[in-house]
C-alpha positions in Angstrom: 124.4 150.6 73.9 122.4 150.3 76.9 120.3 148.1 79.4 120.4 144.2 78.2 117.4 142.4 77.8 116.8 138.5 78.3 115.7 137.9 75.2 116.7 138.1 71.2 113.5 136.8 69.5 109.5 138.2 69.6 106.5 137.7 68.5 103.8 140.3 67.2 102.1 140.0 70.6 105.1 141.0 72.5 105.1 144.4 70.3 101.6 144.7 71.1 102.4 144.4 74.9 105.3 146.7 74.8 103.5 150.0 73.0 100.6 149.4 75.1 103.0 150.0 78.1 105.1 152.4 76.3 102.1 155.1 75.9 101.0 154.5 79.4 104.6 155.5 80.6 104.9 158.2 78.4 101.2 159.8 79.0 102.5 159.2 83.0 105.6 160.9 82.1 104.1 164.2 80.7 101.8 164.0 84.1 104.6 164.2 86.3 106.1 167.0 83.8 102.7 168.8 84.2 102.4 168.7 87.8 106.1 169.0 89.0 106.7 165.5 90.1 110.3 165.1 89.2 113.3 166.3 90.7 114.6 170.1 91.3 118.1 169.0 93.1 120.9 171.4 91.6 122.9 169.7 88.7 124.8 166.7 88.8 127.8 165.6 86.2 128.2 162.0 85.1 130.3 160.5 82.2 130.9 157.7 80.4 134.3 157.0 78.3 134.2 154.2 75.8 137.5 152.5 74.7 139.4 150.0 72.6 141.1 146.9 73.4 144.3 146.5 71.4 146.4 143.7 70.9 150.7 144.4 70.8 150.2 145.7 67.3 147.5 148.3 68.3 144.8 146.1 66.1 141.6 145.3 67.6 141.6 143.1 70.3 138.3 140.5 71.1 138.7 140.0 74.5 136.4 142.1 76.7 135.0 139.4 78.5 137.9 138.6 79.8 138.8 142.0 80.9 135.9 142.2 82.9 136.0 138.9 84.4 139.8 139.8 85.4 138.5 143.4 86.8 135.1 142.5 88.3 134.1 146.7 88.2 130.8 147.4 88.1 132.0 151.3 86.7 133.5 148.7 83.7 131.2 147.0 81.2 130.9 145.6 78.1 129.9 147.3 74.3 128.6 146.4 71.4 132.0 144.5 70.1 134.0 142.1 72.1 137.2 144.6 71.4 135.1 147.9 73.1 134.5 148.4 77.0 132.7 151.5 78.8 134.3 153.2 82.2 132.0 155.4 84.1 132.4 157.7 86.7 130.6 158.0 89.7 128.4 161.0 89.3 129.0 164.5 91.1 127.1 166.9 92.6 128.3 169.7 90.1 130.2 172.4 93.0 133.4 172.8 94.7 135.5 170.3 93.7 133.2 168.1 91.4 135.3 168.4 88.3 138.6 167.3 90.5 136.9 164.4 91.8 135.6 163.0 88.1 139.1 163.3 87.0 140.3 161.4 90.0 137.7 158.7 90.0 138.0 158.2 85.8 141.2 158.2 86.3 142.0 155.9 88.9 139.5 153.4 86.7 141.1 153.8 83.6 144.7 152.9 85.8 142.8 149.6 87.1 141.6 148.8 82.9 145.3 149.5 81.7 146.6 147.1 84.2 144.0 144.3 83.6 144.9 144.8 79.7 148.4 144.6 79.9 147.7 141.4 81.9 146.5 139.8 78.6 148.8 141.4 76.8 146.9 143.9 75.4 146.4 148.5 75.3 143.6 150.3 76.4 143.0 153.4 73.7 140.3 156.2 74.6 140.0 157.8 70.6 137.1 158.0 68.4 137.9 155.5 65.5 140.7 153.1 65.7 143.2 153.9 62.6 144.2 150.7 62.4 141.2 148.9 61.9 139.8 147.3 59.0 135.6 146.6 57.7 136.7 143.1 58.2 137.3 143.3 62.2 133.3 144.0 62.1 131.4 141.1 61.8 128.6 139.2 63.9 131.9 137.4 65.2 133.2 140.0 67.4 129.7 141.2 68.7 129.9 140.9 72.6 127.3 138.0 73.5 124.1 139.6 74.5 120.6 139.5 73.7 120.2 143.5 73.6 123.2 143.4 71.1 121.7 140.4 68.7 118.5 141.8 69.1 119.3 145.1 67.9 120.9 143.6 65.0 118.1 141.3 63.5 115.4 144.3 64.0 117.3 147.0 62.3 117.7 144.4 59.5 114.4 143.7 59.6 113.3 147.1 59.0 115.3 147.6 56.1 113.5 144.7 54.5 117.2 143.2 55.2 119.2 145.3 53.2 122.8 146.0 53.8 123.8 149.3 55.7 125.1 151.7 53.2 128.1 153.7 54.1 129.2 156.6 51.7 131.2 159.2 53.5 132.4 162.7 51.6 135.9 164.2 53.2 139.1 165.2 52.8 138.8 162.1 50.9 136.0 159.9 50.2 134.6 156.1 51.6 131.7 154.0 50.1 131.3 150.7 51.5 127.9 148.3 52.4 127.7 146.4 55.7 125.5 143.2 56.3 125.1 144.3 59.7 125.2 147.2 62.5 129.3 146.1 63.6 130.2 149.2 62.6 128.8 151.3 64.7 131.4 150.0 67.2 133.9 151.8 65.5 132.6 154.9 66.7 133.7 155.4 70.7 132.7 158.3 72.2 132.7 160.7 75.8 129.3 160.6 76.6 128.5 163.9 79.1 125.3 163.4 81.3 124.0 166.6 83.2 121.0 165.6 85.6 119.3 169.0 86.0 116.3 170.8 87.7 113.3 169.0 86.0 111.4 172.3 85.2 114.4 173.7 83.5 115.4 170.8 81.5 114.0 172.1 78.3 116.5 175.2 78.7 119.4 173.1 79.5 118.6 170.1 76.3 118.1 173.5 73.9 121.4 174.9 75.1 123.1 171.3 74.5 122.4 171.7 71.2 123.0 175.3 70.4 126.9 174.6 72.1 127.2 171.2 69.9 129.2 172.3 66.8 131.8 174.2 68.9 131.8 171.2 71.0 132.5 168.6 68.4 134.9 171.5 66.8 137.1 171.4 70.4 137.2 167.2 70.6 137.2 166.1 67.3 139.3 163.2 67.0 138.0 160.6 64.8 139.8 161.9 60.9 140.6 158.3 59.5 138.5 155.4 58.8 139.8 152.5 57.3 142.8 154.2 55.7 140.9 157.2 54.4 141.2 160.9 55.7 137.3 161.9 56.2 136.0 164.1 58.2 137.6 165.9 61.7 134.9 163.8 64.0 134.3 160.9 61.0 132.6 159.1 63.8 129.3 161.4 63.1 128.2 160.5 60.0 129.6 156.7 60.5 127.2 156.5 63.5 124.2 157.6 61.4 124.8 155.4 58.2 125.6 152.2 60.4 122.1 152.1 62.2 120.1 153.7 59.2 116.3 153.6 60.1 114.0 155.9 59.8 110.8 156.0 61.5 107.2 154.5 61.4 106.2 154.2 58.0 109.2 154.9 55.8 111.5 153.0 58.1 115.0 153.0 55.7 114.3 155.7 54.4 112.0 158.1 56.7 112.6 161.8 57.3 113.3 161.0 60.8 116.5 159.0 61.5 116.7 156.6 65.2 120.5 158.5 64.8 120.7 162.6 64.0 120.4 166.0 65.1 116.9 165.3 65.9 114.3 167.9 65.0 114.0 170.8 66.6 114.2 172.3 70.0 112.3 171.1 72.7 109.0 174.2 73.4 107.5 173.4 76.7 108.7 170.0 78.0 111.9 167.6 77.1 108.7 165.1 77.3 108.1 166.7 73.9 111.1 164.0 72.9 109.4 160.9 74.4 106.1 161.6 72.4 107.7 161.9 69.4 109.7 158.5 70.3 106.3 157.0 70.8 104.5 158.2 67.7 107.1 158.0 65.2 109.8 155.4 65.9 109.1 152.2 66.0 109.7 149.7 68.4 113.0 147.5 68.0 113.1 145.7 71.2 109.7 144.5 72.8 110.9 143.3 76.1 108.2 143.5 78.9 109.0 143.7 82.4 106.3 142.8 84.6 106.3 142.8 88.7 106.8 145.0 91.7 110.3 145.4 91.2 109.6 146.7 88.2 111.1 150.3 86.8 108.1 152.6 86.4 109.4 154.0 83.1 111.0 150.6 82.4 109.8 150.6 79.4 109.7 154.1 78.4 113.7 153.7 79.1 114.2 151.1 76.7 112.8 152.6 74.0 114.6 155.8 74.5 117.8 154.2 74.4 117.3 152.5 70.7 117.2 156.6 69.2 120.1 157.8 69.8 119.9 161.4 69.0 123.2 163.7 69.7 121.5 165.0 72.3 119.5 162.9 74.4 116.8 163.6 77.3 117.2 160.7 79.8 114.8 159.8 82.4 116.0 157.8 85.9 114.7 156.5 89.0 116.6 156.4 91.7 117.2 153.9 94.7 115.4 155.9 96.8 112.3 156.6 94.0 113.7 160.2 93.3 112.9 160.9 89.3 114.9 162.8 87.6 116.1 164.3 84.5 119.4 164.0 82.4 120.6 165.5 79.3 122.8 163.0 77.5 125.5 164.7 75.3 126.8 162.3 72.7 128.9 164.4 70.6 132.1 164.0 72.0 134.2 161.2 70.7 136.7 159.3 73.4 140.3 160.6 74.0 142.9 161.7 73.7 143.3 161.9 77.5 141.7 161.9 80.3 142.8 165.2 81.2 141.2 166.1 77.8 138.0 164.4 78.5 137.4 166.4 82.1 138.5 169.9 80.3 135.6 168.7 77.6 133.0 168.0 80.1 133.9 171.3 82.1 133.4 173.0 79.0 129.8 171.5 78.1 128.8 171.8 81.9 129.5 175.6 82.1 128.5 176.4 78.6 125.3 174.8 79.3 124.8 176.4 82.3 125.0 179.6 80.9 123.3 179.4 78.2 119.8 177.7 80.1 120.0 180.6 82.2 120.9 183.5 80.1 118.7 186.5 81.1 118.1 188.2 78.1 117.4 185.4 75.5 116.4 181.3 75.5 118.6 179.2 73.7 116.0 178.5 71.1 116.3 182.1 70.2 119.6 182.7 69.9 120.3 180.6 67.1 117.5 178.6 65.0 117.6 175.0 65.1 119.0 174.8 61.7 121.7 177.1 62.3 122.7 174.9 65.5 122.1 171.7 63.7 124.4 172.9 60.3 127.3 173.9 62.6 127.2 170.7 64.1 128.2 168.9 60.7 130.4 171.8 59.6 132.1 171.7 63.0 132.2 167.6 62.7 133.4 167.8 58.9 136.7 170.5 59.8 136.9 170.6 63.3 138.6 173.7 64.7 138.8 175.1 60.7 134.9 175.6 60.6 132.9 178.6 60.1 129.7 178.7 62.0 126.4 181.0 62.6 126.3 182.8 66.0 123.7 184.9 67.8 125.3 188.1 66.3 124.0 187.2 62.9 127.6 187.1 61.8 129.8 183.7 60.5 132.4 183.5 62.8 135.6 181.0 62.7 134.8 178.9 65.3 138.1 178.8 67.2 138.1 182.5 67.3 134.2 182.1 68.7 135.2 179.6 71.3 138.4 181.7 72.5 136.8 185.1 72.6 133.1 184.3 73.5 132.3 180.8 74.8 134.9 180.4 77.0 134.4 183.3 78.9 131.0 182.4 79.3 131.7 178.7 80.6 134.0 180.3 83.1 130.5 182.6 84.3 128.5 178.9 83.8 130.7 177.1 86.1 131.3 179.9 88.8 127.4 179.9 88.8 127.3 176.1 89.6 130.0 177.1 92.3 132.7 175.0 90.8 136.3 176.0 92.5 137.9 178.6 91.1 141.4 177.2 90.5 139.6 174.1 89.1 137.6 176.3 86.9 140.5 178.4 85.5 142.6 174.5 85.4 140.1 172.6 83.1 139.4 175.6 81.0 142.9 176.5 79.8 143.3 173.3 78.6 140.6 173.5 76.4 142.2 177.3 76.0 145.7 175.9 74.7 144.1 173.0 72.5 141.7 175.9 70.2 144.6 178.8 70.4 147.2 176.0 69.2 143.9 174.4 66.8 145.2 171.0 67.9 142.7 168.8 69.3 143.2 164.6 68.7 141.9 164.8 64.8 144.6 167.8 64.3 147.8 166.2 65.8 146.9 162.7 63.9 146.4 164.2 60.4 149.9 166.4 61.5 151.7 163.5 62.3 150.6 161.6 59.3 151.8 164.5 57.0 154.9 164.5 58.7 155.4 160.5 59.1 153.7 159.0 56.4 150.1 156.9 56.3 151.3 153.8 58.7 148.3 153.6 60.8 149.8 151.2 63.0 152.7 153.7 63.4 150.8 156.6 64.1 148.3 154.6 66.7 151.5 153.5 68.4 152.5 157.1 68.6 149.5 158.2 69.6 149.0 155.6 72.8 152.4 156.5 74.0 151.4 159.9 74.1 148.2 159.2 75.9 149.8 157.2 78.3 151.8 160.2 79.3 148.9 162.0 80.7 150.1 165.4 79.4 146.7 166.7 77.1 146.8 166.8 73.7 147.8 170.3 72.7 151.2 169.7 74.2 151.8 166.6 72.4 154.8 166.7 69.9 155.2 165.0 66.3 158.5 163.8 66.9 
């Protein structure tokens, strides 16, 4: 969940500090927007794969510290609970190879995690939710020790006047439940996709990340069970949102703008059109002033940013050597079930996206209204590769056919323009080909195998890490 922070307790004067340097960042921010002071190097991929530790019975497992101490990876780190860690991969100039050499490097650090698990005894799992865990496993005693973490907790609290986080989720079946604290957002893992891109076209590329996020969730879903009950395809959505409910300044339970969500429209000039709005109308949860030379210029600015967590996130970086660029965060992808899986996901997204912020004939924003894109989202997240969803044409279109006939074919054009290999191209795409012709993605092939074996959670997470550990990608997995 982001940058730690040395501290878990403030006072009014360190909020005062904190917004006076957050609106000096973010007014210095729009200048370098306004006079082309940020980055125009071709795209670059990144990605970030949270996982669960399991014990022998594939139950939550506390013991990430000691994973990490065992490993000592920096592309390993911790989570919000003690039985989640995060692999990265080392970004990639997004050409030739680039897609080859993610898979390689994620997967040659997930190898090095597996071992270090089994050394205690214990599975690595990349899926969204866990089946076999319980509202009990989330508690303030399996949060990972940190100040960012505790921090987090007591100011969400603290805006809703401390009042419990209400959970009431409408599905196949249907979940009501009220949490004293934010644990539960830890059950949701997820494949977060980052594309830095070309800083004066990074409004087209953030629009066309959300205009491709229902038929992306609709692909990956694999999240369908939370605490015994069959919700929706990607449950992890609307868990996310409920377990860090705050709205923003002035109404903060119960605002019309929530720190998780769709967000609220498209971006019209500038993705700096996002920081504003995080300036004027969220308020600050985690006052921590850096001070000093060494100091990150948008330090602040950062931090801020990373306590909203829309589904789609603009991301500002420095780099080593001062370069300053931009990144589009896509969050909507839950973990899992490979990572074979996870690379033919972020292929998809990269060339989608790439078409779409430089279609000729119409911007994002105009080819499907923000509403449109933001109600496919949930229908995509509720039935997966059964919704229906608006499309350019002005027609309702089942979103598998939609994805076989018309987005894939223009991914394949959005990655040859990047100049992505061919065979790596036409390798990572008919994978995600097979999984929507065969409508099995990782929320399919559980609620299959559950109809087939029975609701034995443990059974069916055993089932579904031996299949993971097999490598082969989800839409050839069987329900034997």
């Amino acid at each position: 969940m982001g940058q730690d922070i040395a501290s878990s307790h403030f006072s009014s004067a360190d909020f005062a500090a904190f917004a006076a340097r957050l609106r000096s960042e973010t007014e210095q921010l729009e200048q370098w927007f306004a006079h082309a002071e940020l980055s125009e190097a071709p795209p670059v991929g990144g990605l970030e794969l949270e996982a669960w530790l399991t014990d022998t019975e594939w139950r939550p497992f506390a013991r990430n510290g000691e994973l990490l101490a065992q490993l000592q990876d920096e592309l390993v780190t911790t989570e919000l609970s003690r039985f989640n860690v995060e692999l990265n991969a080392n970004p990639q100039p997004l050409r030739a190879d680039g897609l080859g050499r993610m898979e390689r490097g994620l997967a040659a650090t997930w190898d090095r995690c597996s071992h270090a698990a089994s050394e205690l005894d214990a599975h690595l799992l990349a899926i969204g939710i866990l089946p076999t865990a319980v509202e009990s496993d989330f508690g303030l005693d399996t949060m990972t020790p940190s100040a960012r973490y505790a921090a987090l907790n007591e100011q969400v609290l603290r805006q809703r006047d401390g009042q419990p986080l209400h959970i009431h989720i409408e599905g196949a079946e249907q979940l009501r439940t009220d949490h004293d604290d934010l644990m539960l957002e830890s059950a949701t893992t997820s494949f977060q996709i980052h594309m830095q891109v070309p800083a004066s076209r990074a409004a087209d590329y953030f629009n066309a990340a959300i205009l491709v996020s229902g038929p992306m969730v609709a692909v990956a879903a694999n999240s369908p069970y939370l605490f015994g009950h069959d919700l929706w395809a990607e449950t992890r959505v609307p868990l996310f949102e409920q377990a860090v409910e705050v709205g923003g300044i002035g109404a903060a339970a119960h605002g019309p703008q929530r720190r998780v969500g769709f967000g609220t429209g498209y971006a019209r000039e500038s993705v700096a059109e996002c920081f504003r709005e995080n300036l004027e109308h969220f308020p600050v949860l985690l006052p921590m002033v850096h001070d000093g030379a060494e100091a990150d210029p948008m330090a602040h600015l950062q931090l801020h940013n990373g306590t909203i967590w829309r589904w789609n996130r603009p991301l500002i970086g420095i780099g080593p050597d001062g370069e300053r660029h931009v990144r589009i965060e896509h969050r909507v992808v839950p973990g899992g079930p490979t990572v074979s899986d996870a690379i033919a996901n972020a292929a998809l997204f990269f060339g989608l996206v790439q078409y779409y912020a430089h279609d000729a004939n119409w911007p994002p924003s105009q080819l499907l209204s923000f509403p449109q894109a933001r109600d496919n989202f949930y229908a995509c997240a509720r039935r997966g590769l059964d919704a229906r969803v608006a499309w350019s044409d002005g027609v309702t279109h089942d979103v598998a056919q939609l994805l076989e006939e018309h987005l894939l074919p223009s991914a394949r054009l959005g990655l040859r323009d990047l100049g992505l290999d061919p065979a790596e191209i036409e390798h990572y795409l008919s994978i995600a080909r097979e999984r929507i012709r065969g409508r099995q993605n990782g929320a399919a092939w559980q609620r299959a195998w559950v109809a087939r074996h029975g609701r034995d959670m443990r059974a069916l997470t055993a089932a579904y890490g031996e299949r993971q550990a097999s490598g082969r990608p989800v839409h050839e997995w069987s329900l034997r």
